[in-house]
C-alpha positions in Angstrom: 68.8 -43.9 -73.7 71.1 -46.4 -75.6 72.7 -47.0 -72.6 70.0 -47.6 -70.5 68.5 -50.1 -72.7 72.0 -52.1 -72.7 72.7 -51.9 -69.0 68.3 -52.7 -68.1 66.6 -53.8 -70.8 63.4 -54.3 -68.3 64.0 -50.3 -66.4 63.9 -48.9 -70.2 60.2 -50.8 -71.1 58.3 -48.7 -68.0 56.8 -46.1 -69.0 58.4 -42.8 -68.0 55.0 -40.8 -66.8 54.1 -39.4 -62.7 53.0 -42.3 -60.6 51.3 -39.7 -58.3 49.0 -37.0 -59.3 46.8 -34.7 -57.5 43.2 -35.3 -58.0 41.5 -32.6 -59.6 40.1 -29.3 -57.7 42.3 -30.2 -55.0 43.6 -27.1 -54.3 40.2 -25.9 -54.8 38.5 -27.8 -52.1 41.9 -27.3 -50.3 40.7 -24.7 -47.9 37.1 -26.2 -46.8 38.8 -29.8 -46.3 41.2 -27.9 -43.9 38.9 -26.1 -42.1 36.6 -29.4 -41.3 39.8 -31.1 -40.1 40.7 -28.2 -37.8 37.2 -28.2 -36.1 37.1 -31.8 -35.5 40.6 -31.6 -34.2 39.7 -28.8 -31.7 36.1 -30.4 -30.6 38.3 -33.8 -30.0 41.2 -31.8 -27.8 39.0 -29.8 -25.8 37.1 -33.3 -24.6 40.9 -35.0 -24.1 42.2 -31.1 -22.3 39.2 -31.6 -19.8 40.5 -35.0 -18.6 44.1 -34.9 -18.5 43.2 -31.7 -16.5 41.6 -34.0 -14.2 44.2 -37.1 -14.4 47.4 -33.9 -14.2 45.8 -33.5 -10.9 45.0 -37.1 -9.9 48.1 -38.7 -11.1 50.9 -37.3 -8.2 48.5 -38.0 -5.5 48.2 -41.6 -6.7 51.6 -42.0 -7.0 52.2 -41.0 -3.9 49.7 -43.2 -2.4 50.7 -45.7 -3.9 54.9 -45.4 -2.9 53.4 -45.3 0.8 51.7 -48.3 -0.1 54.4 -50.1 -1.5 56.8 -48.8 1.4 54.7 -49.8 4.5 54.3 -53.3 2.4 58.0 -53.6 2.4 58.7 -52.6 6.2 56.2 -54.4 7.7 57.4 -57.8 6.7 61.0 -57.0 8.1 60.1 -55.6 11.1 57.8 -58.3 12.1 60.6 -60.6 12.4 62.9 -58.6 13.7 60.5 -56.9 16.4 58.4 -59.2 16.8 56.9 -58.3 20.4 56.4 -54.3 19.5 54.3 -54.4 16.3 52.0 -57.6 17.6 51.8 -56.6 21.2 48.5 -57.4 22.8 46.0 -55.1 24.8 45.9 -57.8 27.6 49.3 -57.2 28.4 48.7 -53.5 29.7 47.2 -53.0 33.0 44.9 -50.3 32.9 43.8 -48.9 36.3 40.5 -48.4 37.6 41.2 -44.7 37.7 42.2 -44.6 33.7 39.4 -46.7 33.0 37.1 -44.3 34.1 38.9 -41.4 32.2 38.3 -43.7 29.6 34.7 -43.9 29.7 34.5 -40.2 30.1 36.5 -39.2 27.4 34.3 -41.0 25.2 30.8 -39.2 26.6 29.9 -36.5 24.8 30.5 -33.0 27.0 26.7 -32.2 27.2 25.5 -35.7 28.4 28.1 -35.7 30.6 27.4 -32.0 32.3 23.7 -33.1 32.7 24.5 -36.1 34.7 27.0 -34.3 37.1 24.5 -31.5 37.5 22.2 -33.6 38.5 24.3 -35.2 40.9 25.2 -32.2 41.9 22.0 -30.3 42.2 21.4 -32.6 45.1 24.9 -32.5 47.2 24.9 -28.8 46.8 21.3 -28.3 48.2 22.3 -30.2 51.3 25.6 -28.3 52.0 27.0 -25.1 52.4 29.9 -23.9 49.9 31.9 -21.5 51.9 33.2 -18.6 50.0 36.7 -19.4 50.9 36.9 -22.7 49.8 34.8 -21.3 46.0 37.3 -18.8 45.7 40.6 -21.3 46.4 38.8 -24.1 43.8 39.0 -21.2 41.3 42.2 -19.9 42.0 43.8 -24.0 41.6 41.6 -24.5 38.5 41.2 -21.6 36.4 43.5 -19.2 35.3 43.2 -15.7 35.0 42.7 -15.1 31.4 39.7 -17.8 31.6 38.1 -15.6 34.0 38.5 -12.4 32.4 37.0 -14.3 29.2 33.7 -14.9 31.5 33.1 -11.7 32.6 33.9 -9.8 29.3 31.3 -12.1 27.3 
């Protein structure tokens, strides 16, 4: 003790008692304390579990998207200069025949709408003329195949 008043004379004039003591009933009011921390904890994780479930499936499709992105960004710059006929080619330059044209046109009418108006058409030309059994039977054999017939008469 001598020596600690020679060496700090200011160390030896603090009092020598525990900074830090537990409040009293502490470890009686331990347990409830506990158990209120605990059920806030598990109300607050199953909230945060319901949206990283959400996000743990959003996130890799999102990154994903977004490397495409980033990718075709990249490439298209390059490639524009380097190419530059392919990637800004113009309709007008194509010839389209009367033929595709049509095939076109057809392609975009829907199947129903386009089987009224050829029956129609039809009803008319067939009315007038004769459809030998000869030339029925070769259409059929050049234009449907055997399976597609055997389909027909089984249904």
């Amino acid at each position: 003790m001598n020596d600690l008043k020679k060496i700090a004379p200011e160390l030896s004039k603090i009092k020598k008692e525990i900074p830090f003591r537990t409040p009293e009933n502490y470890f009686r009011d331990f347990p409830e304390r506990l158990q209120v921390i605990i059920n806030s904890n598990n109300s607050e994780n199953r909230v945060t579990k319901r949206k990283s479930g959400v996000v743990k499936l959003i996130m890799p499709a999102l990154k994903v998207a977004a490397s495409i992105a980033i990718v075709a960004l990249l490439l298209y710059q390059p490639l524009k200069k380097v190419l530059p006929g392919y990637i800004t080619k113009e309709i007008s330059e194509t010839s389209i025949s009367e033929e595709e044209r049509l095939l076109l046109m057809i392609e975009k009418i829907d199947e129903n709408s386009f089987l009224t108006l050829i029956d129609d058409s039809a009803n008319k030309e067939i009315s007038n003329s004769e459809i030998n059994d000869e030339e029925l039977l070769s259409y059929l054999c050049s234009n449907v195949s055997e399976y597609e017939i055997f389909l027909q008469n089984t249904n």
